[in-house]
C-alpha positions in Angstrom: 82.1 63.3 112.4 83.1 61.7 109.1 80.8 61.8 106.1 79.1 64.7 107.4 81.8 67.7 107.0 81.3 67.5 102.9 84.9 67.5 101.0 86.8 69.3 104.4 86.0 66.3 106.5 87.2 63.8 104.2 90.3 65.9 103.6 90.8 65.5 107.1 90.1 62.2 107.0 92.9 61.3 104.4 95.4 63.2 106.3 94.3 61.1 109.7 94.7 57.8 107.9 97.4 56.5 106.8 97.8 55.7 102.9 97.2 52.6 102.6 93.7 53.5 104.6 92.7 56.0 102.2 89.2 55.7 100.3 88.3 53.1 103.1 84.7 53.2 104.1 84.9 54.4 107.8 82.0 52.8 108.6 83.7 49.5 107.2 86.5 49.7 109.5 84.1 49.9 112.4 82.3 47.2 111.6 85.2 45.2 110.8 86.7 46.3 114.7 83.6 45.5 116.3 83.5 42.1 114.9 87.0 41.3 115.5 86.4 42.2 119.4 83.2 40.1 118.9 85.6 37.1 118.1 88.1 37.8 120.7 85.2 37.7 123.0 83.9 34.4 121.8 87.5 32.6 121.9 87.8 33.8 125.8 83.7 32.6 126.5 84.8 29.1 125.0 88.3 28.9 127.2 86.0 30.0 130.8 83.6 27.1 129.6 86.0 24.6 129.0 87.5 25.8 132.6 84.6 25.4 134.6 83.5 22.3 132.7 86.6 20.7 133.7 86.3 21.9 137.4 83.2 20.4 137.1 84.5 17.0 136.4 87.6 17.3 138.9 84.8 17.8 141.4 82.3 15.3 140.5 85.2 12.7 140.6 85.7 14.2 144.2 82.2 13.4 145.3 81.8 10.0 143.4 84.8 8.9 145.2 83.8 9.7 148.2 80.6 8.2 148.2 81.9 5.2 147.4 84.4 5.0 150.1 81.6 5.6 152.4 79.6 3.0 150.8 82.2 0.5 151.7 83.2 2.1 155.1 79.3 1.8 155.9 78.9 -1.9 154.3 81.9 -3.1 156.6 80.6 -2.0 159.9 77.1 -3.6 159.0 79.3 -6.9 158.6 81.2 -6.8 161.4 77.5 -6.1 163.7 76.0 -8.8 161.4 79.1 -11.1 162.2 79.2 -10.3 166.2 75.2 -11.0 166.5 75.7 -14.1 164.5 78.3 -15.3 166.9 76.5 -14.2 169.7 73.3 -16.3 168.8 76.1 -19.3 167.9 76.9 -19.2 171.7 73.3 -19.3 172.6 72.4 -22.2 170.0 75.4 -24.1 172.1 74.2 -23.4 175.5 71.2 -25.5 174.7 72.7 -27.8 172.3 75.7 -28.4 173.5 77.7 -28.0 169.8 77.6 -25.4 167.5 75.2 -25.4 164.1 77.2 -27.6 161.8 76.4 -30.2 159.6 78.6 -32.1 156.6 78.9 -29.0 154.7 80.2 -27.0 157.7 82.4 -29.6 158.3 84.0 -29.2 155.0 84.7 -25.8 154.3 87.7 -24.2 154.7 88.0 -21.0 154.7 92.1 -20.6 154.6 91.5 -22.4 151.2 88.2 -21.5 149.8 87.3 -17.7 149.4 84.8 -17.6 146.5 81.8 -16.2 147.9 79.8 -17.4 145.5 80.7 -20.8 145.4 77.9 -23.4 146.4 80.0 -24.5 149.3 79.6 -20.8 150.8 75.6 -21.1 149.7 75.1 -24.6 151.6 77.3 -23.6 154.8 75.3 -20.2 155.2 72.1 -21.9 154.5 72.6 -24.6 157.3 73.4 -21.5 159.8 70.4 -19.7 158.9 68.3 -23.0 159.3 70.1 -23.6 162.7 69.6 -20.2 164.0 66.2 -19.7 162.6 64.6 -22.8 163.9 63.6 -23.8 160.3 64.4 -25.9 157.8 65.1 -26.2 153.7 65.4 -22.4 153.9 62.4 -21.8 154.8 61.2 -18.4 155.9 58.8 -19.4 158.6 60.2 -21.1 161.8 59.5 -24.7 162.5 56.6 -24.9 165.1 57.7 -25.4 168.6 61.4 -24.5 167.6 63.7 -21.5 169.2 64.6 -19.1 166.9 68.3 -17.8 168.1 68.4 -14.9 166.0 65.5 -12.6 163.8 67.5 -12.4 160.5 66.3 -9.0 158.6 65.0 -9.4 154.6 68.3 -7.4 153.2 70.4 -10.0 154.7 68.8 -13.1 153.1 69.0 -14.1 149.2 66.4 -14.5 147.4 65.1 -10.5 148.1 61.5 -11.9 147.2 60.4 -12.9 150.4 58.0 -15.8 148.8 61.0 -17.8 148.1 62.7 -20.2 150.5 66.3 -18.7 151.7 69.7 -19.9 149.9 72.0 -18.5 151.8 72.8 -15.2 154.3 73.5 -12.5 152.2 76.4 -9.8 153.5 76.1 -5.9 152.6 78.0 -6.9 149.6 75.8 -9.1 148.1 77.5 -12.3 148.7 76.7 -15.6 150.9 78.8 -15.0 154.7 80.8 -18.1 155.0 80.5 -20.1 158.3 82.6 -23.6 159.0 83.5 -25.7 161.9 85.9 -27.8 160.0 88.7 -27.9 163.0 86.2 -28.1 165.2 84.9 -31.6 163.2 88.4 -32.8 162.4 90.9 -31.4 165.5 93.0 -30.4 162.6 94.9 -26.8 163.4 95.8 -26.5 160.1 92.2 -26.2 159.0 89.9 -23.3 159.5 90.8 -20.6 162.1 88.9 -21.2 164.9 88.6 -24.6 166.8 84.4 -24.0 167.4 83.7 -21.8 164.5 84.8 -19.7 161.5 82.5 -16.7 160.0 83.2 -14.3 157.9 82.2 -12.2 155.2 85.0 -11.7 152.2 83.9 -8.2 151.9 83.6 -8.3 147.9 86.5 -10.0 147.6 85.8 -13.5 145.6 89.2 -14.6 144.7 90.5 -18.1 146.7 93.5 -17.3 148.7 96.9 -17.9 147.0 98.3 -20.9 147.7 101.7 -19.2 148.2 101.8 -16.4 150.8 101.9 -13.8 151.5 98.2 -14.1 151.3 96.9 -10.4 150.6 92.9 -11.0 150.5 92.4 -12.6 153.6 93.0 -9.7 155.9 90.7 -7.5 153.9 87.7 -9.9 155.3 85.7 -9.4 157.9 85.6 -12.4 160.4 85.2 -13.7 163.5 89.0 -14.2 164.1 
């Protein structure tokens, strides 16, 4: 081993390195090796990180996505049970009243022209069909004694949440009021509204008023009655 042989073993050291290596601490050149394989090591650690990180984040995007589709698959097929039991009470409300709930709101709103969800024409229609349905009125959340209620609305699907608060409108699983008209049913005009008893529908997130010029890409993303 070098530094141990006295003058032979560094004799034979010089002749084993070249030149330009001579009267170079061996030790030296170890250490300096050993660090340089450190660094080499360290570069590829960093390059595997950065690697899995992004796999990571390519997989979390994955998930998030996912989710979210699923979240709007599942907040659709609420609706469209929400919209069908709705209707369903509708029918019974008429089989004792003989119309439909409507009042001058309902009468008014058009849904081929109106699709802003948020809109206090959307607020007053949805409150006069929970009222109707309920049995109650002003928004009330306790029936009106002696009335029928035609349909048992749950607490997610009313706005306000707090249930000490009177209702303002029939919330959808996206947060918005459902819309409900009987305009061509009030006026006998075709061109108004879908349905000649009633329209309901939910615009499934999406706010915006139908174009005026079609084609008319946001009304068949609702879900609806017709």
């Amino acid at each position: 081993m070098i530094g141990r042989g006295g003058n032979d073993d560094i004799r034979m050291t010089n002749q084993v390195l070249p030149r330009s290596c001579r009267g170079v601490c061996a030790k030296c050149l170890a250490d300096e090796f050993d660090g340089c394989h450190k660094r080499r090591y360290n570069a590829f650690t960093l390059i595997e990180l950065v690697l899995v990180i992004g796999i990571i984040t390519v997989l979390a995007g994955l998930v998030l996505s996912t989710v979210g589709y699923a979240r709007k698959k599942a907040a659709r097929a609420r609706a469209e049970s929400e919209i069908a039991a709705m209707s369903a009470a509708c029918e019974n409300y008429k089989a004792d009243n003989g119309v439909y709930p409507s009042n001058s709101d309902t009468n008014n709103l058009d849904a081929r022209t109106s699709g802003n969800s948020s809109s206090p024409s959307y607020n007053l229609t949805s409150l006069a069909l929970y009222n109707s349905l309920f049995g109650t009125t002003n928004g009330s959340r306790t029936p009106n004694a002696g009335a029928r209620s035609y349909f048992v609305f749950k607490p997610n699907m009313l706005s306000p949440a707090d249930q000490t608060q009177n209702v303002l409108f029939i919330r959808d699983p996206f947060g918005n009021s459902y819309g409900y008209s009987t305009i061509q049913a009030a006026t006998g005009d075709t061109t108004k509204g879908y349905n000649p008893t009633f329209d309901l529908w939910s615009t499934a997130g999406l706010t915006n008023s139908p174009p005026v010029i079609p084609p008319d890409p946001i009304t068949p993303q609702w879900i609806k009655n017709w």
